[in-house]
N, C-alpha and C positions, 0 to 999 in steps of 0.2 A: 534519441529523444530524451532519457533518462540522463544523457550525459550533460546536456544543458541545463538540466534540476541541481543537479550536484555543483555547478561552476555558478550558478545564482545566490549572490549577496541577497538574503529575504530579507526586510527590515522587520517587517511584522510577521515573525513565523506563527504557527495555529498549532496550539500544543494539546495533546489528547492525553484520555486518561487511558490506562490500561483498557478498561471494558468499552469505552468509547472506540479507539482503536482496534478493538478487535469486532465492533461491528461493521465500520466502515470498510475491515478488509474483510469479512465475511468469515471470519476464522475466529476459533475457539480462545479465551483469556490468557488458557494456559501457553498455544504457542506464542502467541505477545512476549509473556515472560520469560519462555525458554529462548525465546530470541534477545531479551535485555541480558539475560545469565551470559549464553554463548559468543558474545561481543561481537555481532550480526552485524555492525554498521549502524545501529537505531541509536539515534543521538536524543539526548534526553536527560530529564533533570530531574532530583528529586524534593519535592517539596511536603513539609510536615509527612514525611516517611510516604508516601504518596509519587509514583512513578509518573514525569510530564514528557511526551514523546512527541518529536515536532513531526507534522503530517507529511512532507518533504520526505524524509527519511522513513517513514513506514510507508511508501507509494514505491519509493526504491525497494526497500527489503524485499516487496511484496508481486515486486517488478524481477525478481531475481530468479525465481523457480516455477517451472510450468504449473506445480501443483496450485503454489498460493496463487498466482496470477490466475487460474482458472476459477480459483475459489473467490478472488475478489471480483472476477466478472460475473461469475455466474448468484454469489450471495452477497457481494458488497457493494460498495459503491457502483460497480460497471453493468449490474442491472437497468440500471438506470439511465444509459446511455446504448444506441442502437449498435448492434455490431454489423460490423462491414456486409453488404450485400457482394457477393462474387456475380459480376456480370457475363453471361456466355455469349460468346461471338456467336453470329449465324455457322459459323464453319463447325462448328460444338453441335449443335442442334440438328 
Protein backbone atom coordinates (compact mmCIF):
# COMPACT_ATOMS: atom_id res chain seq x y z
CA UNK A 1 0.00 0.00 0.00
CA UNK A 2 2.87 2.39 1.06
CA UNK A 3 4.62 1.41 -2.11
CA UNK A 4 2.18 3.10 -4.44
CA UNK A 5 2.78 6.50 -1.88
CA UNK A 6 6.33 6.58 -2.79
CA UNK A 7 5.91 5.89 -6.87
CA UNK A 8 3.13 8.91 -6.77
CA UNK A 9 4.27 12.17 -8.68
CA UNK A 10 2.10 14.60 -5.98
CA UNK A 11 1.92 17.85 -7.61
CA UNK A 12 0.59 19.74 -4.58
CA UNK A 13 2.52 18.00 -1.71
CA UNK A 14 1.17 19.33 2.16
CA UNK A 15 4.16 20.25 4.00
CA UNK A 16 4.14 20.27 7.90
CA UNK A 17 6.08 21.77 10.42
CA UNK A 18 8.06 20.03 12.81
CA UNK A 19 5.41 20.29 15.84
CA UNK A 20 2.61 19.98 13.25
CA UNK A 21 4.01 16.73 12.28
CA UNK A 22 4.57 15.40 15.34
CA UNK A 23 1.03 15.67 16.19
CA UNK A 24 -0.56 14.27 13.34
CA UNK A 25 1.81 11.17 14.12
CA UNK A 26 1.07 11.11 17.62
CA UNK A 27 4.65 11.22 18.65
CA UNK A 28 6.97 13.62 20.51
CA UNK A 29 8.86 16.87 18.39
CA UNK A 30 11.89 15.57 19.48
CA UNK A 31 11.54 12.08 17.54
CA UNK A 32 10.47 14.25 14.13
CA UNK A 33 13.90 15.65 14.64
CA UNK A 34 15.86 12.77 15.48
CA UNK A 35 14.40 11.29 12.38
CA UNK A 36 15.45 14.70 9.99
CA UNK A 37 19.22 14.19 11.81
CA UNK A 38 19.28 10.31 11.15
CA UNK A 39 18.44 10.54 7.23
CA UNK A 40 15.19 8.48 7.87
CA UNK A 41 13.68 8.92 4.42
CA UNK A 42 11.76 12.40 5.59
CA UNK A 43 12.00 14.54 2.66
CA UNK A 44 11.81 18.14 3.51
CA UNK A 45 12.93 21.53 3.16
CA UNK A 46 14.24 24.25 5.11
CA UNK A 47 12.68 27.58 5.03
CA UNK A 48 13.95 30.77 7.09
CA UNK A 49 15.79 28.07 9.26
CA UNK A 50 12.39 26.47 9.73
CA UNK A 51 12.11 22.50 8.97
CA UNK A 52 9.04 21.80 5.91
CA UNK A 53 8.38 17.97 5.86
CA UNK A 54 5.99 16.77 3.20
CA UNK A 55 3.18 14.57 4.76
CA UNK A 56 3.73 11.55 2.19
CA UNK A 57 6.95 10.95 3.57
CA UNK A 58 6.16 11.26 7.47
CA UNK A 59 3.08 8.63 6.80
CA UNK A 60 5.86 6.41 5.33
CA UNK A 61 8.50 6.86 8.12
CA UNK A 62 5.76 6.45 10.48
CA UNK A 63 4.53 3.31 8.39
CA UNK A 64 7.94 1.82 9.11
CA UNK A 65 8.05 0.65 12.74
CA UNK A 66 5.50 -1.19 14.92
CA UNK A 67 6.14 1.22 17.58
CA UNK A 68 5.45 4.70 15.66
CA UNK A 69 2.68 3.00 13.64
CA UNK A 70 0.87 2.10 16.78
CA UNK A 71 1.60 5.43 18.20
CA UNK A 72 0.02 7.11 15.08
CA UNK A 73 -3.14 4.90 15.37
CA UNK A 74 -3.60 5.00 18.73
CA UNK A 75 -2.58 9.23 19.37
CA UNK A 76 -2.39 10.54 15.71
CA UNK A 77 -4.19 10.71 13.03
CA UNK A 78 -5.62 6.77 12.91
CA UNK A 79 -7.65 7.61 16.02
CA UNK A 80 -9.84 8.93 13.96
CA UNK A 81 -10.44 6.37 11.54
CA UNK A 82 -12.27 2.80 12.71
CA UNK A 83 -9.98 -0.10 13.14
CA UNK A 84 -10.67 -3.23 11.42
CA UNK A 85 -13.60 -5.32 13.09
CA UNK A 86 -12.27 -9.32 13.00
CA UNK A 87 -15.29 -11.19 12.01
CA UNK A 88 -15.78 -14.91 13.69
CA UNK A 89 -17.25 -17.60 11.49
CA UNK A 90 -19.97 -19.60 13.42
CA UNK A 91 -17.38 -22.57 13.26
CA UNK A 92 -15.23 -20.00 15.92
CA UNK A 93 -18.17 -19.59 18.24
Amino acid sequence: MLDNLKALNIKNPIWLSVSEAAKLGGVKDKTIRRALKADSGLKFKVINNRYQIELASLISYLQRNTKLKNKLMDFGLGQYWPRPTTIRSKTEA
